[in-house]
PyMOL Python script that loads the backbone (N, CA, C, O; Angstrom):
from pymol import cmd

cmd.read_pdbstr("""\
ATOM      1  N   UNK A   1       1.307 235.230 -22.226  1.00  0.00           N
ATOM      2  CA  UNK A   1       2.232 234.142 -22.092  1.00  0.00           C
ATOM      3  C   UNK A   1       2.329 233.403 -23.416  1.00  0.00           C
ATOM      4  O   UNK A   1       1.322 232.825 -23.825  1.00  0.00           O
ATOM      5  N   UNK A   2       3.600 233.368 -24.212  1.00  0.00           N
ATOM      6  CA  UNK A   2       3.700 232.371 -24.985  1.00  0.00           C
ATOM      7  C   UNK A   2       3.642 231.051 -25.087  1.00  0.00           C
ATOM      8  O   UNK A   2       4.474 230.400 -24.455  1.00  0.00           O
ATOM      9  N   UNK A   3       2.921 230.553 -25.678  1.00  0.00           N
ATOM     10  CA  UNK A   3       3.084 229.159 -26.215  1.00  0.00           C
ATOM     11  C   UNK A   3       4.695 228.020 -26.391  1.00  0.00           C
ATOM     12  O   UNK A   3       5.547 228.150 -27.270  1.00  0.00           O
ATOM     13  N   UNK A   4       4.695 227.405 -25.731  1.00  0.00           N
ATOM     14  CA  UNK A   4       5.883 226.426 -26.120  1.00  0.00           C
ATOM     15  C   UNK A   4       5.618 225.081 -26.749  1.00  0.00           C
ATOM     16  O   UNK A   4       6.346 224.100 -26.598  1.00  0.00           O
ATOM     17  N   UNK A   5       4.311 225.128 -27.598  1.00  0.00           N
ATOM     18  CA  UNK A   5       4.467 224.106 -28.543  1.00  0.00           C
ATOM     19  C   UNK A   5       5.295 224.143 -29.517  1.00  0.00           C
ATOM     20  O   UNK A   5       5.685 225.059 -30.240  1.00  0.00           O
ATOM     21  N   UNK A   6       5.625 222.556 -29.435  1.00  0.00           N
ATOM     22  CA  UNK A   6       6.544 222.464 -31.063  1.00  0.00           C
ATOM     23  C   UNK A   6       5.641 222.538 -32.340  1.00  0.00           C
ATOM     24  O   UNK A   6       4.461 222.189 -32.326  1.00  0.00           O
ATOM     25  N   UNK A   7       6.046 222.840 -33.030  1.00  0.00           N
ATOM     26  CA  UNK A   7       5.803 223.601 -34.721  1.00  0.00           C
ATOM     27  C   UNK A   7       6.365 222.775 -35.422  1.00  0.00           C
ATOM     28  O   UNK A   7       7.592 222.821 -35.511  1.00  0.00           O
ATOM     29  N   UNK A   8       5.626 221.795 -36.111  1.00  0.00           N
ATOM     30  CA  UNK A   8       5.867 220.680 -37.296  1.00  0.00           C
ATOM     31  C   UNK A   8       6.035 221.590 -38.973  1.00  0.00           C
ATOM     32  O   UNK A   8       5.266 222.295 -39.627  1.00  0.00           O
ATOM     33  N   UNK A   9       7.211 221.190 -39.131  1.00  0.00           N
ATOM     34  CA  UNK A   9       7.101 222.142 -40.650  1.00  0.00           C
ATOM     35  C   UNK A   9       6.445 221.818 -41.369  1.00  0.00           C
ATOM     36  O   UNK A   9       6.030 220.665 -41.243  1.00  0.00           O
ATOM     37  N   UNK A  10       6.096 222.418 -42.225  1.00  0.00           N
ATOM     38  CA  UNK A  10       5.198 222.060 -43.303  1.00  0.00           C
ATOM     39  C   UNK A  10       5.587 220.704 -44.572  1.00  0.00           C
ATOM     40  O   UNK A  10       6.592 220.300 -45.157  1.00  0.00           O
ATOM     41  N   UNK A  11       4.284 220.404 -44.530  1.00  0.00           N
ATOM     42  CA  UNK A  11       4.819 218.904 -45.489  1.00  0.00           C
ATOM     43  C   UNK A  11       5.471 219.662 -46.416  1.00  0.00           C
ATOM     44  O   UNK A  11       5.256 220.874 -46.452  1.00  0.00           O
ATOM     45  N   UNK A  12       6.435 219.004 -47.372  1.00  0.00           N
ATOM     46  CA  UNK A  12       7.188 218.976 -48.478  1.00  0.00           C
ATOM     47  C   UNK A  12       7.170 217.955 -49.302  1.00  0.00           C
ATOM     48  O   UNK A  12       7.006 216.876 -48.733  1.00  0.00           O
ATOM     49  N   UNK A  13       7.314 217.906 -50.790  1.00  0.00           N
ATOM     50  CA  UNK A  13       7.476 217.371 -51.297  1.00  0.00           C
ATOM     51  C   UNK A  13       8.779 217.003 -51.612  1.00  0.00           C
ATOM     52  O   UNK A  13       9.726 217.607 -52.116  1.00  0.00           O
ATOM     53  N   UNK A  14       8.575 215.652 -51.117  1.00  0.00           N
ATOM     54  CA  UNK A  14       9.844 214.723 -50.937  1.00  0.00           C
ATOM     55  C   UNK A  14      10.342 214.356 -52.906  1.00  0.00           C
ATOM     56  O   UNK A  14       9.360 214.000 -53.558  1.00  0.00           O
ATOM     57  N   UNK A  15      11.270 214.411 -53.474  1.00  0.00           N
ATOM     58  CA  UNK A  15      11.036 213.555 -54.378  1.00  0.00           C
ATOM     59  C   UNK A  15      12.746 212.750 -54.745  1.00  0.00           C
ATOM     60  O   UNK A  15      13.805 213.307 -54.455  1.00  0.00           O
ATOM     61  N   UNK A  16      12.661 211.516 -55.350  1.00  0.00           N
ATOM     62  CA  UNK A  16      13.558 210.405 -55.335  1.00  0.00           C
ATOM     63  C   UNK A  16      14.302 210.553 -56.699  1.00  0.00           C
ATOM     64  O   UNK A  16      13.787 210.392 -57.805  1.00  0.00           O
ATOM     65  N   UNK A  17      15.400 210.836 -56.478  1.00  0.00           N
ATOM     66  CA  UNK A  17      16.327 211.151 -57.292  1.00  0.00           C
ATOM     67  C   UNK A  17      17.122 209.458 -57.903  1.00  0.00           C
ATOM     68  O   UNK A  17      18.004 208.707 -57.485  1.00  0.00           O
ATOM     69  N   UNK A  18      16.166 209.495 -59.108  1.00  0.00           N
ATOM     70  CA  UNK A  18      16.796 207.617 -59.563  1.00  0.00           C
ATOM     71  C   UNK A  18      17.826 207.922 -60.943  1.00  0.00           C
ATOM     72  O   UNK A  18      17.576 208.543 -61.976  1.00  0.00           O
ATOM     73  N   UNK A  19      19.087 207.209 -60.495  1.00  0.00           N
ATOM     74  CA  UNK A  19      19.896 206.795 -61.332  1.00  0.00           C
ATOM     75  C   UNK A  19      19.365 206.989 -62.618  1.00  0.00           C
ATOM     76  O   UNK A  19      19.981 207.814 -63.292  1.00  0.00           O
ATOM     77  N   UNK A  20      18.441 206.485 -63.116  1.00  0.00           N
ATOM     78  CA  UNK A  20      18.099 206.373 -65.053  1.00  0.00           C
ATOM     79  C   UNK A  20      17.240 207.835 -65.065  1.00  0.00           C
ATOM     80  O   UNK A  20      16.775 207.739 -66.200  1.00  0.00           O
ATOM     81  N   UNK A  21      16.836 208.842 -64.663  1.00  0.00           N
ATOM     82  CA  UNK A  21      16.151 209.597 -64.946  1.00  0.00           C
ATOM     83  C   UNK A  21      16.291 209.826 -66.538  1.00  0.00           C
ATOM     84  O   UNK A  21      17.429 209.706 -66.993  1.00  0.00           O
ATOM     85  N   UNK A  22      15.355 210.111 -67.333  1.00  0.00           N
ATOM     86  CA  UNK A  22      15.940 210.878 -68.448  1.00  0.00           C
ATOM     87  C   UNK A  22      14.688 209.715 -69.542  1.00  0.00           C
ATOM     88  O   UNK A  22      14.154 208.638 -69.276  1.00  0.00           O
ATOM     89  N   UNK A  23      14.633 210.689 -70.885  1.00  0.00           N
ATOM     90  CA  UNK A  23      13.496 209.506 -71.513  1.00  0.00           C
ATOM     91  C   UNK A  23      14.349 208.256 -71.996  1.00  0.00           C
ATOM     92  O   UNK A  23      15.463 208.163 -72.512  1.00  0.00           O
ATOM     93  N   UNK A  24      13.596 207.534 -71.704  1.00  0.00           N
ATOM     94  CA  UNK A  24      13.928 205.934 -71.583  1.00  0.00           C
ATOM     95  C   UNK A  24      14.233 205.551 -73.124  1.00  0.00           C
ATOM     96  O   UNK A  24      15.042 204.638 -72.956  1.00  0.00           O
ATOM     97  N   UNK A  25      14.125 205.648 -74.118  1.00  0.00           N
ATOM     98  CA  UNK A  25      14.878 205.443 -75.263  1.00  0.00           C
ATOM     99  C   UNK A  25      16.416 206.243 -75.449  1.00  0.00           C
ATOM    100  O   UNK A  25      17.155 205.982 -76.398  1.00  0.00           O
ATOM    101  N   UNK A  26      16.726 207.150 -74.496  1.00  0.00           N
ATOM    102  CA  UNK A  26      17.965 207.462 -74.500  1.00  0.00           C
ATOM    103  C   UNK A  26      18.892 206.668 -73.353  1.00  0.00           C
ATOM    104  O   UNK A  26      20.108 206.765 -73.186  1.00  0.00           O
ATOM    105  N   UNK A  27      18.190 206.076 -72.819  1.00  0.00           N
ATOM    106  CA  UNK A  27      18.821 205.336 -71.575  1.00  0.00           C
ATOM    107  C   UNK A  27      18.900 204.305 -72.396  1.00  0.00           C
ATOM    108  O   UNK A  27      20.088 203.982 -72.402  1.00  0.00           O
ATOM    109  N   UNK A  28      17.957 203.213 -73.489  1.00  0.00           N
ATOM    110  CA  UNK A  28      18.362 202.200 -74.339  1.00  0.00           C
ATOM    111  C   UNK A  28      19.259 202.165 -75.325  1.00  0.00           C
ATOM    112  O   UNK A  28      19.666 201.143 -75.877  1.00  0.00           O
ATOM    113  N   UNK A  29      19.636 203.478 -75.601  1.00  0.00           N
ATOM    114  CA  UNK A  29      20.388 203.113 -76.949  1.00  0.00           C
ATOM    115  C   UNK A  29      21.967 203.688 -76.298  1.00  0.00           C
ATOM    116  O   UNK A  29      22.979 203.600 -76.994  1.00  0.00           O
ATOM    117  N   UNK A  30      21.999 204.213 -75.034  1.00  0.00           N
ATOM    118  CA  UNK A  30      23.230 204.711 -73.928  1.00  0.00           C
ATOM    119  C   UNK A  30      23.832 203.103 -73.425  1.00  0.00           C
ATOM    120  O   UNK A  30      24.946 202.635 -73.661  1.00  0.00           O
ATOM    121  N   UNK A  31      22.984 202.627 -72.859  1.00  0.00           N
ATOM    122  CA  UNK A  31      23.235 201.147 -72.588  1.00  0.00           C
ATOM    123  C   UNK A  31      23.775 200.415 -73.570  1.00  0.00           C
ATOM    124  O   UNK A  31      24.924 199.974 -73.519  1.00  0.00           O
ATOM    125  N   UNK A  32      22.784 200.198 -74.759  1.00  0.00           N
ATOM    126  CA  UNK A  32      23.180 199.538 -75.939  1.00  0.00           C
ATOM    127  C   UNK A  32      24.679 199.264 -76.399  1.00  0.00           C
ATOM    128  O   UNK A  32      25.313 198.218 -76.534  1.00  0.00           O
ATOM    129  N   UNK A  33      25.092 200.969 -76.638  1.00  0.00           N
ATOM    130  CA  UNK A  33      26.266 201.520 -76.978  1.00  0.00           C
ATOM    131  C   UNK A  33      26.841 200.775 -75.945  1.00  0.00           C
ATOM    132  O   UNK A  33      26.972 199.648 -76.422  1.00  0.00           O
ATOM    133  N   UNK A  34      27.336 200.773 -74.583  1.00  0.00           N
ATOM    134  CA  UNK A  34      28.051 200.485 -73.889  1.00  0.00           C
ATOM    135  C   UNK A  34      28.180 199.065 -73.654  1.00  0.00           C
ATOM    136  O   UNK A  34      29.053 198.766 -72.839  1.00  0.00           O
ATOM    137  N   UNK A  35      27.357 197.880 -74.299  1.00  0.00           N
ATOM    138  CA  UNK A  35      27.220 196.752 -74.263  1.00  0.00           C
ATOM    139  C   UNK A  35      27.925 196.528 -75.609  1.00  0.00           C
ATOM    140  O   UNK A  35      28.647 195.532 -75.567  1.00  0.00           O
ATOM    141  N   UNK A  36      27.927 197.228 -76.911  1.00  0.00           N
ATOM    142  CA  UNK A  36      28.337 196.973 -77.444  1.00  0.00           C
ATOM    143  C   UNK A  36      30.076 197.207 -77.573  1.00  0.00           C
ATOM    144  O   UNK A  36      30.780 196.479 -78.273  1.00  0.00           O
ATOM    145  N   UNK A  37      30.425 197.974 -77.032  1.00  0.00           N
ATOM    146  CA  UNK A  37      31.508 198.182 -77.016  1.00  0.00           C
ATOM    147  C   UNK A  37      32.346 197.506 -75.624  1.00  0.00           C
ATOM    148  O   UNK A  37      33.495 197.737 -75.248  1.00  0.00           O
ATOM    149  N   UNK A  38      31.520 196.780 -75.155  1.00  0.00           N
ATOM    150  CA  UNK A  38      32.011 195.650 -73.633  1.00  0.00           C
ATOM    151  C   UNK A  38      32.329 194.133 -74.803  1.00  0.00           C
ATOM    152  O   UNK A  38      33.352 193.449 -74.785  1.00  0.00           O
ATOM    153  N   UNK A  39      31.039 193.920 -75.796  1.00  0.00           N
ATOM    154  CA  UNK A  39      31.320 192.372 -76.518  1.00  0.00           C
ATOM    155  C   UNK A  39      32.360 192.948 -77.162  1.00  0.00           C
ATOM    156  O   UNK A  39      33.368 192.288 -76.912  1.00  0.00           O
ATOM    157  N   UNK A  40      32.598 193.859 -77.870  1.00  0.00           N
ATOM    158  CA  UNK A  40      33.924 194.263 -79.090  1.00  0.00           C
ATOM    159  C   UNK A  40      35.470 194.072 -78.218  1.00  0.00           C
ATOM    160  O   UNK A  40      36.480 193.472 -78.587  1.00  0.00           O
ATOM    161  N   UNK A  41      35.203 194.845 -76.911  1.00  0.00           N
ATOM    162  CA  UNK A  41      36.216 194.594 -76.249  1.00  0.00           C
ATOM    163  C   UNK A  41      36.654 193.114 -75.891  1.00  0.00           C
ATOM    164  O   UNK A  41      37.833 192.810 -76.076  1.00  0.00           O
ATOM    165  N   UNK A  42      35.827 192.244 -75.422  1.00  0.00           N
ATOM    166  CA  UNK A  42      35.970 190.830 -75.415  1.00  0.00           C
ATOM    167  C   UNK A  42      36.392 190.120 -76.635  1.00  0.00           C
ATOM    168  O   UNK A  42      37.418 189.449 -76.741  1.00  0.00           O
ATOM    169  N   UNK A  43      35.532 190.324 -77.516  1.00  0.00           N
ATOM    170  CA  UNK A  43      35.777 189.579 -79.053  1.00  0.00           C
ATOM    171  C   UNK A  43      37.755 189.955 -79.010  1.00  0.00           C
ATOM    172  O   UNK A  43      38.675 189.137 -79.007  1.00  0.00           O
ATOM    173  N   UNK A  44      37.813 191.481 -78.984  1.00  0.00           N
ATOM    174  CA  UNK A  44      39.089 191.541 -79.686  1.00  0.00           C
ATOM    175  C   UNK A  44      40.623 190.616 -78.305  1.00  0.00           C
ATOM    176  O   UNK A  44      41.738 190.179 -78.588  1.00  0.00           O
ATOM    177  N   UNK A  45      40.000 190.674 -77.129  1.00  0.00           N
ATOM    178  CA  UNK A  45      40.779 189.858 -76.536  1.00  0.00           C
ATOM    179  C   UNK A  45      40.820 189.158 -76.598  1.00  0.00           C
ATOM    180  O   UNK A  45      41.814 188.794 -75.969  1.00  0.00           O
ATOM    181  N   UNK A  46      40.087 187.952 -77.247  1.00  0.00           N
ATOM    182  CA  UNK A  46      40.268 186.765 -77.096  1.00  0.00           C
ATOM    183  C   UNK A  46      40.640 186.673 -78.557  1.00  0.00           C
ATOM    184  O   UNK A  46      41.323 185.661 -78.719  1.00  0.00           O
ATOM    185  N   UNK A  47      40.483 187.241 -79.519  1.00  0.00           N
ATOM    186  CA  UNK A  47      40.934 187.204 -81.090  1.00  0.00           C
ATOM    187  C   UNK A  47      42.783 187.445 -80.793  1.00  0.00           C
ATOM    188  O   UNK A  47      43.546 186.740 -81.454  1.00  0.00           O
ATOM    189  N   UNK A  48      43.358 188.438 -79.805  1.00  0.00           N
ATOM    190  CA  UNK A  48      44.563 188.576 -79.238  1.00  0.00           C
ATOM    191  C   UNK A  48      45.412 187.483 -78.681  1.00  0.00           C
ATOM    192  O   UNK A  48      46.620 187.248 -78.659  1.00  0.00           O
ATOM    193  N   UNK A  49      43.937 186.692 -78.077  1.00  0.00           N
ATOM    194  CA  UNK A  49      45.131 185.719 -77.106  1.00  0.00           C
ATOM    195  C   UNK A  49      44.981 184.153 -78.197  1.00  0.00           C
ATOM    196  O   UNK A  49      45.753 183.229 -77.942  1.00  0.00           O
ATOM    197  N   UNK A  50      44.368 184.056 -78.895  1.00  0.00           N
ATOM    198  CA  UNK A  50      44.125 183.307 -79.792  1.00  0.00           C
ATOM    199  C   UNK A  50      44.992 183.221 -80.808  1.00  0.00           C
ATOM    200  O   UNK A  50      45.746 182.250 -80.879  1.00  0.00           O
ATOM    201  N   UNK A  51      45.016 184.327 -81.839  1.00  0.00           N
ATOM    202  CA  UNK A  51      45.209 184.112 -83.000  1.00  0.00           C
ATOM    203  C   UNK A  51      46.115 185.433 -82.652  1.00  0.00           C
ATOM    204  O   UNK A  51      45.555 186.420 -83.129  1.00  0.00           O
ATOM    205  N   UNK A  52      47.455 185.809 -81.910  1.00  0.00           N
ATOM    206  CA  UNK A  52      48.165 187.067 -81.879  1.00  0.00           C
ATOM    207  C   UNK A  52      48.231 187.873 -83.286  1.00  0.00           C
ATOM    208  O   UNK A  52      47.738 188.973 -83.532  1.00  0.00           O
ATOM    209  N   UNK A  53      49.308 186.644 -84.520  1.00  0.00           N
ATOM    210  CA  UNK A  53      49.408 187.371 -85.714  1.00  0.00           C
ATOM    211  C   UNK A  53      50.701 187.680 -85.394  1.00  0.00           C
ATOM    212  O   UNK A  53      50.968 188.425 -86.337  1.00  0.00           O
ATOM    213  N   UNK A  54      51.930 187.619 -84.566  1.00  0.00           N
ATOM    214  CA  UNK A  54      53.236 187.569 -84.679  1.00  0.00           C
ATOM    215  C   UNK A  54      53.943 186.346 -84.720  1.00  0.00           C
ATOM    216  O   UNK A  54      53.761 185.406 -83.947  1.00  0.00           O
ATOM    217  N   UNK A  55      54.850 186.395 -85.756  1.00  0.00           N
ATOM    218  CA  UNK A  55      55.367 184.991 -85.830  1.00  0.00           C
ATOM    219  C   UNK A  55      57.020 185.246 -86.490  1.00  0.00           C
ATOM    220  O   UNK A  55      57.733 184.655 -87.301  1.00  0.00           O
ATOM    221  N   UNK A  56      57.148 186.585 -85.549  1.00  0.00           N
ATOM    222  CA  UNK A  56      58.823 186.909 -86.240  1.00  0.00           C
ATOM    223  C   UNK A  56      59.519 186.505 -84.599  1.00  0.00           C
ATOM    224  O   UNK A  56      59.177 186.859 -83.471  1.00  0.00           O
ATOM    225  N   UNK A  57      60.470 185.737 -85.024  1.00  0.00           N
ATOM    226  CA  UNK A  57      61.207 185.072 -83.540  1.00  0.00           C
ATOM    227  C   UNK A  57      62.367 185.948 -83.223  1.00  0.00           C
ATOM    228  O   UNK A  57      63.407 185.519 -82.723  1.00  0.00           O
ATOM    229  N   UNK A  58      62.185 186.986 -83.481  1.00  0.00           N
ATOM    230  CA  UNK A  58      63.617 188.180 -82.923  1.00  0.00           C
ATOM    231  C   UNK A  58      62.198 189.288 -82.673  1.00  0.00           C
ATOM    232  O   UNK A  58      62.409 190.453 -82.336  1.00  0.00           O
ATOM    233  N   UNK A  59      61.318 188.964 -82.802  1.00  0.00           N
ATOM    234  CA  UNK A  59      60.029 190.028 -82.054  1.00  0.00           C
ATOM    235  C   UNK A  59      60.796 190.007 -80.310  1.00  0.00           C
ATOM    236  O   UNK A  59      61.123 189.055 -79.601  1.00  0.00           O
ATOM    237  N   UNK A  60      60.874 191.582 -80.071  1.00  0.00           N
ATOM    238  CA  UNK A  60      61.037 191.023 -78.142  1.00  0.00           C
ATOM    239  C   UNK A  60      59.925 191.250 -77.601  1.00  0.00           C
ATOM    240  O   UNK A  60      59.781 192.371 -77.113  1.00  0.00           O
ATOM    241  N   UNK A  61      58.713 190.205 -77.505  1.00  0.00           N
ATOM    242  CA  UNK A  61      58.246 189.880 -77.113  1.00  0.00           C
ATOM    243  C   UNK A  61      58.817 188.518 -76.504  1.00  0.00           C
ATOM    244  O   UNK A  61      58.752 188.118 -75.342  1.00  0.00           O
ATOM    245  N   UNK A  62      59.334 187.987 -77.505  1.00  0.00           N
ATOM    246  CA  UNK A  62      59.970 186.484 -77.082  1.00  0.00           C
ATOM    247  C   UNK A  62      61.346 186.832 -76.257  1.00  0.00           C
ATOM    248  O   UNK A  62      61.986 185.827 -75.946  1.00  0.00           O
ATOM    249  N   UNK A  63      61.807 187.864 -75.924  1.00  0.00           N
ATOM    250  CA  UNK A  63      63.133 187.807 -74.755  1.00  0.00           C
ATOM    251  C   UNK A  63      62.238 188.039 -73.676  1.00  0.00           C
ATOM    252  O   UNK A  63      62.963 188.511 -72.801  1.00  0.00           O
ATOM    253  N   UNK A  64      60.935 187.971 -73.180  1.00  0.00           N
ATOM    254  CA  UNK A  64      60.714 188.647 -72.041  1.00  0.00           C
ATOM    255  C   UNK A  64      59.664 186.987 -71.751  1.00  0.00           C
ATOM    256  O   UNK A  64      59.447 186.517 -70.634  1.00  0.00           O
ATOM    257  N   UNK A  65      59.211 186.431 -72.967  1.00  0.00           N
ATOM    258  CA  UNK A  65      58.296 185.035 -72.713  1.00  0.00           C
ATOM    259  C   UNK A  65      59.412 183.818 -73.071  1.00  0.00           C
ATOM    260  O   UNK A  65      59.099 182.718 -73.527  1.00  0.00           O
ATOM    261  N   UNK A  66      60.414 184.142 -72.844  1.00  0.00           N
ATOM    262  CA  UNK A  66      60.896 182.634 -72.957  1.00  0.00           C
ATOM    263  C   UNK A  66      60.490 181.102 -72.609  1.00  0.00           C
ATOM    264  O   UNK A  66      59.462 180.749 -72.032  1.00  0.00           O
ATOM    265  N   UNK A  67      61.459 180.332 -73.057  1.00  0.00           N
ATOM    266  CA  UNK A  67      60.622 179.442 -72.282  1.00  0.00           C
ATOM    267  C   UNK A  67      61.371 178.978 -70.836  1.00  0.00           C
ATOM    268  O   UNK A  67      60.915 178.461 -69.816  1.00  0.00           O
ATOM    269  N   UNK A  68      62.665 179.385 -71.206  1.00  0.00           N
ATOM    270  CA  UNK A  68      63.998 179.188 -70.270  1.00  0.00           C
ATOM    271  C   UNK A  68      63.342 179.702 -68.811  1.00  0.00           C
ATOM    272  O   UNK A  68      63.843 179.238 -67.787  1.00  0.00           O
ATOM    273  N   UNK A  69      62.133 180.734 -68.693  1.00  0.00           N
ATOM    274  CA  UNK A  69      62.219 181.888 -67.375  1.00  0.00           C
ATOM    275  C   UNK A  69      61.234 181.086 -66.881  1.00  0.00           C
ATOM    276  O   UNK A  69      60.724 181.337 -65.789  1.00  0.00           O
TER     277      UNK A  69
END
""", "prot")
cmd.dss("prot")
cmd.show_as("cartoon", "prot")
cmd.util.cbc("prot")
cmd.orient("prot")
Protein backbone atom coordinates (compact mmCIF):
# COMPACT_ATOMS: atom_id res chain seq x y z
CA UNK A 1 0.00 0.00 0.00
CA UNK A 2 1.26 3.37 -0.84
CA UNK A 3 1.83 6.14 1.20
CA UNK A 4 -0.29 9.40 0.78
CA UNK A 5 1.89 11.71 2.55
CA UNK A 6 2.56 15.07 1.28
CA UNK A 7 6.24 15.63 0.12
CA UNK A 8 7.67 19.12 1.11
CA UNK A 9 10.19 20.14 -1.63
CA UNK A 10 13.33 20.64 -0.91
CA UNK A 11 14.60 23.93 0.66
CA UNK A 12 15.92 26.33 -1.99
CA UNK A 13 17.74 29.03 -2.04
CA UNK A 14 15.63 31.91 -2.11
CA UNK A 15 17.62 34.96 -3.27
CA UNK A 16 16.41 38.92 -3.53
CA UNK A 17 16.83 40.49 -6.60
CA UNK A 18 17.65 44.48 -5.46
CA UNK A 19 17.38 47.30 -7.78
CA UNK A 20 21.28 48.62 -7.23
CA UNK A 21 22.92 45.26 -7.68
CA UNK A 22 26.25 45.86 -9.28
CA UNK A 23 29.70 47.31 -7.48
CA UNK A 24 28.70 50.26 -5.68
CA UNK A 25 31.18 52.80 -7.13
CA UNK A 26 29.47 52.24 -10.44
CA UNK A 27 26.10 52.84 -8.98
CA UNK A 28 27.90 56.35 -7.52
CA UNK A 29 29.27 57.78 -10.32
CA UNK A 30 25.70 56.35 -12.56
CA UNK A 31 23.75 58.44 -10.04
CA UNK A 32 26.19 61.24 -9.97
CA UNK A 33 25.97 61.57 -13.77
CA UNK A 34 22.26 61.66 -13.61
CA UNK A 35 22.11 64.32 -10.85
CA UNK A 36 24.25 66.16 -12.71
CA UNK A 37 22.59 66.41 -15.69
CA UNK A 38 18.92 66.95 -13.59
CA UNK A 39 20.90 70.53 -11.91
CA UNK A 40 22.18 71.45 -15.72
CA UNK A 41 18.74 70.83 -16.83
CA UNK A 42 17.29 73.20 -14.15
CA UNK A 43 20.12 75.81 -14.28
CA UNK A 44 19.44 76.05 -18.11
CA UNK A 45 15.58 76.57 -17.48
CA UNK A 46 15.57 78.98 -15.39
CA UNK A 47 18.67 80.84 -17.28
CA UNK A 48 15.63 80.48 -20.30
CA UNK A 49 12.90 81.89 -18.40
CA UNK A 50 15.07 84.58 -16.95
CA UNK A 51 17.39 85.97 -19.15
CA UNK A 52 15.66 84.46 -22.82
CA UNK A 53 18.31 86.60 -25.01
CA UNK A 54 15.57 87.62 -27.70
CA UNK A 55 14.85 91.07 -28.07
CA UNK A 56 13.91 91.30 -31.92
CA UNK A 57 10.04 92.45 -31.84
CA UNK A 58 9.04 90.83 -35.34
CA UNK A 59 10.55 87.44 -33.53
CA UNK A 60 7.03 85.25 -33.78
CA UNK A 61 7.30 84.42 -30.72
CA UNK A 62 5.61 87.75 -29.95
CA UNK A 63 2.40 87.00 -32.46
CA UNK A 64 1.55 84.01 -30.40
CA UNK A 65 2.47 86.04 -26.60
CA UNK A 66 0.81 89.12 -27.17
CA UNK A 67 -0.37 91.12 -24.86
CA UNK A 68 -3.80 91.82 -26.66
CA UNK A 69 -4.68 87.60 -26.14
Amino acid sequence: MKSNSLQLPIETEVTVHHHLIGPYWGNVIIIGIAAAITVACFAAMFWMLWRPGETDPHHPKYAVLRHDR
